[in-house]
TORKERO-507918 format. One record per residue: y, x, z of N, C-alpha, C in turn; residue in one letter. Coordinates in steps of 0.001 Angstrom, whole numbers, plus 500000, padded with zeros to 6 digits. Layout:
YXZYXZYXZA;...
//
This chain:
158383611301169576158837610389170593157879610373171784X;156454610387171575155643610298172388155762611962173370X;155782612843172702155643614179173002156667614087174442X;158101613583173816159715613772174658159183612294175909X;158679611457175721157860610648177271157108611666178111X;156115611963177566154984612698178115155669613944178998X;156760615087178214157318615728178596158310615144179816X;158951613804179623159805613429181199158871613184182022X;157413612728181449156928612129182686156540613340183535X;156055614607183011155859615441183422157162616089184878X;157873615771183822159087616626184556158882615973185817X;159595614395185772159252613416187150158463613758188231X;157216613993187711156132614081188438156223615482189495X;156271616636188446156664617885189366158503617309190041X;159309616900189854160400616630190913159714615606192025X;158860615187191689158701613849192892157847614455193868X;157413615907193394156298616097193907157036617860194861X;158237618419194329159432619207194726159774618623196148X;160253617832195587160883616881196720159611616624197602X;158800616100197770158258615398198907157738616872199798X;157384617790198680157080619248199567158108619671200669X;159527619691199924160974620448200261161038619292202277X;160707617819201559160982616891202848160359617237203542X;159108617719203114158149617641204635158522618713205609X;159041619832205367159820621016205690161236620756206378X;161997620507205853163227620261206523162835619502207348X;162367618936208126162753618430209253162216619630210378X;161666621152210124161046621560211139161277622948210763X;163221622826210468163225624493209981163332625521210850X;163500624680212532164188625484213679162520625233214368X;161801624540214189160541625041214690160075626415215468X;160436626156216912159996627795217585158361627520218627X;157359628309218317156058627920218630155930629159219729X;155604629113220871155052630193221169153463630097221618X;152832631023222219151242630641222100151033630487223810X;150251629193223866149567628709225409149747630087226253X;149671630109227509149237631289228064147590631038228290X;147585632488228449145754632228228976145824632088230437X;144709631435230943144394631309232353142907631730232425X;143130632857233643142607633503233948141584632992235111X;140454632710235353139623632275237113138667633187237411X;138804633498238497137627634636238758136382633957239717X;135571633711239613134986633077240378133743633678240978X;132955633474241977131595633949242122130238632793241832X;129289633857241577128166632933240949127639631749241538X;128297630828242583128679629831243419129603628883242686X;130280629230242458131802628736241739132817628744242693X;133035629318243511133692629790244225135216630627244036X;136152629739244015136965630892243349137574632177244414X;137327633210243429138033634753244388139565635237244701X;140149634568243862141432634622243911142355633844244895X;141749632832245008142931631289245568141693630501246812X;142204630516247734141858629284248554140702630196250099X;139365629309250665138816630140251267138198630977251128X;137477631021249628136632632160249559137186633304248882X;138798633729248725139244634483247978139239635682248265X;138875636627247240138314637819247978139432638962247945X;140592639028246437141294639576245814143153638734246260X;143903639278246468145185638734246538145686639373245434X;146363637496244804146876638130243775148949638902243310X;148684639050244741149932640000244727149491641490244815X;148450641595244941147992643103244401147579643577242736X;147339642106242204146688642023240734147222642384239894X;146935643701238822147909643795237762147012643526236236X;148091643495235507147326643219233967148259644114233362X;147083644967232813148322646288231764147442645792230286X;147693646090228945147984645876228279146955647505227396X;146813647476226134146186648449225981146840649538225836X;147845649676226032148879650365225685149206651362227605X;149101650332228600148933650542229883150243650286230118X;151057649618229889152475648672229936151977647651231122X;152144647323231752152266646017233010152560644988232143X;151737643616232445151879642185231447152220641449232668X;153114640582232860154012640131233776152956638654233226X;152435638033234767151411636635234828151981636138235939X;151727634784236206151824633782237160150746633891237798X;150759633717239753149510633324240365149715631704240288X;148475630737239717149095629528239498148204629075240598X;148726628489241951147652628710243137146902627093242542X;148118626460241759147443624455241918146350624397240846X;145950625329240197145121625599239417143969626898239295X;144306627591240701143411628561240821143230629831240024X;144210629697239117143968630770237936145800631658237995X;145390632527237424146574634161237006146773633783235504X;148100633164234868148338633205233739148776634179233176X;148544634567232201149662635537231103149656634818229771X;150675635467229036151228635453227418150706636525226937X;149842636037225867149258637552225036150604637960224247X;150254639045223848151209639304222500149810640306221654X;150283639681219960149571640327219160149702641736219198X;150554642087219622150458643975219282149817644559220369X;148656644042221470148180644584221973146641643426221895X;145355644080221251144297643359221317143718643000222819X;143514644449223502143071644701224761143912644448226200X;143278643548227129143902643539228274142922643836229318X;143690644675230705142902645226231812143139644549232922X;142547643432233570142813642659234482142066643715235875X;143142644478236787143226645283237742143033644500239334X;141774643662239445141578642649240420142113643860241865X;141276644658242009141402645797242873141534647239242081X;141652648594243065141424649916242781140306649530241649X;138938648783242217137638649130241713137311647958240645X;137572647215240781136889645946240061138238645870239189X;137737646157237799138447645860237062138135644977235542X;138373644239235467138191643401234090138718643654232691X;137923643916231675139049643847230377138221642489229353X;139601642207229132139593641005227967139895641547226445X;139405641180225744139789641478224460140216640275223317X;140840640197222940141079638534221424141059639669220063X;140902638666219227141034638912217945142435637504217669X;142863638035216488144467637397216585143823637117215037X;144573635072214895145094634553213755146218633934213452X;146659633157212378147378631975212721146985630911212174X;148139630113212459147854628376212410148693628068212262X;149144626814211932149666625670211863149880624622212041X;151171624335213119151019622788213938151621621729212869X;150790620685212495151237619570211847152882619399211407X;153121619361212781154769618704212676155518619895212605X;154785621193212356155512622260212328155592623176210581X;156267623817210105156235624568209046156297625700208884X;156156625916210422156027627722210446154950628222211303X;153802629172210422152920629797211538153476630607212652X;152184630623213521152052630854214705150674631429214962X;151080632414216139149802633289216371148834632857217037X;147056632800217194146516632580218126145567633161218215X;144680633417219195143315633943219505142039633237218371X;141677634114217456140398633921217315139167633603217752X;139069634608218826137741635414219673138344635937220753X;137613635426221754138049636166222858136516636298223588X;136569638342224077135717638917224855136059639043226412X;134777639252227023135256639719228623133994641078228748X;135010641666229209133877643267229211132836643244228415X;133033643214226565132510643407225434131525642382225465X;131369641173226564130749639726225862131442638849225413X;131215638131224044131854637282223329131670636047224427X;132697635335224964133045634061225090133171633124224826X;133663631903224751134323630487224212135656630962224419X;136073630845223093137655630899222910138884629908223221X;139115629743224254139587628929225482140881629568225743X;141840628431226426143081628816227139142660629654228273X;141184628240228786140869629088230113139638629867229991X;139680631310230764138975632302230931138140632187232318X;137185632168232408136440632542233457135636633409233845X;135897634956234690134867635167234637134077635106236324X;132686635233236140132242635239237368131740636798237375X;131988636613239157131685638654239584130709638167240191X;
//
C-alpha cells in the first residue's frame, strides 16, 4: 500500500513538474530573435568623430563592409548617432570595414548563443569581438580610433 502512494506521489510530482516545463514554453513558440546590429564610430584620438559632422574625414556613402567571404554587408549611416550599423551573420567571423581605397578596418567576433528570458528559443551572439587582431569590449558599440 505504501509502495502504490509513494509510486503516485512520484508520478504527480514528475506531471506537475511536465507541465510547468511544457507552460513555460508555450507561450513563446513563435518567438523570432534577431541579433542587435553593431555600431560602428570611427573617431580620432580627440574624440572627434570621422565619419559624421565637422571633423569628418571619410563619407559614408563611399564606405563599404564586405564580409570574409568579400560579399558587400548592406549598413545604415546612422548620422543621429554618429555611427555605420550592420547585422552580423554567423557564417562569416570576419568583417572589412573599407573607410577609403587605403584605410581599411577589419573586425572579427567569435559567435555564441543565449537565451532571452521570455523567450524559448536560442539566439546568436558575439562572444568576442576584435579590431585589427586587438581584443576589445564586446559591445553593440564599436569604436575605433585612427
Amino acid at each position: 500500500m505504501q509502495m502504490l502512494k509513494r509510486t503516485n506521489l512520484i508520478f504527480l510530482l514528475l506531471f506537475i513538474s511536465a507541465t510547468c516545463f511544457l507552460a513555460s514554453c508555450s507561450q513563446c513558440d513563435d518567438c523570432d530573435i534577431s541579433p542587435a546590429p553593431k555600431q560602428v564610430k570611427v573617431i580620432n584620438s580627440g574624440g572627434d568623430n570621422l565619419i559624421f559632422g565637422a571633423s569628418s574625414v571619410y563619407d559614408p556613402n563611399d564606405i563599404l563592409i564586405k564580409n570574409e567571404f568579400g560579399d558587400e554587408v548592406e549598413f545604415f549611416a546612422n548620422a543621429s548617432n554618429g555611427t555605420i550599423d550592420f547585422t552580423f551573420n554567423t557564417n562569416s567571423e570576419t568583417y572589412k570595414i573599407e573607410l577609403s581605397k587605403t584605410d581599411i578596418e577589419t573586425i572579427k567576433f567569435t559567435y555564441g548563443t543565449d537565451k532571452q528570458i521570455d523567450c524559448c528559443q536560442e539566439f546568436a551572439v558575439t562572444v568576442t569581438t576584435s579590431v585589427n587582431g586587438k581584443s576589445i569590449a564586446n559591445n553593440d558599440l564599436i569604436t575605433i580610433v585612427r
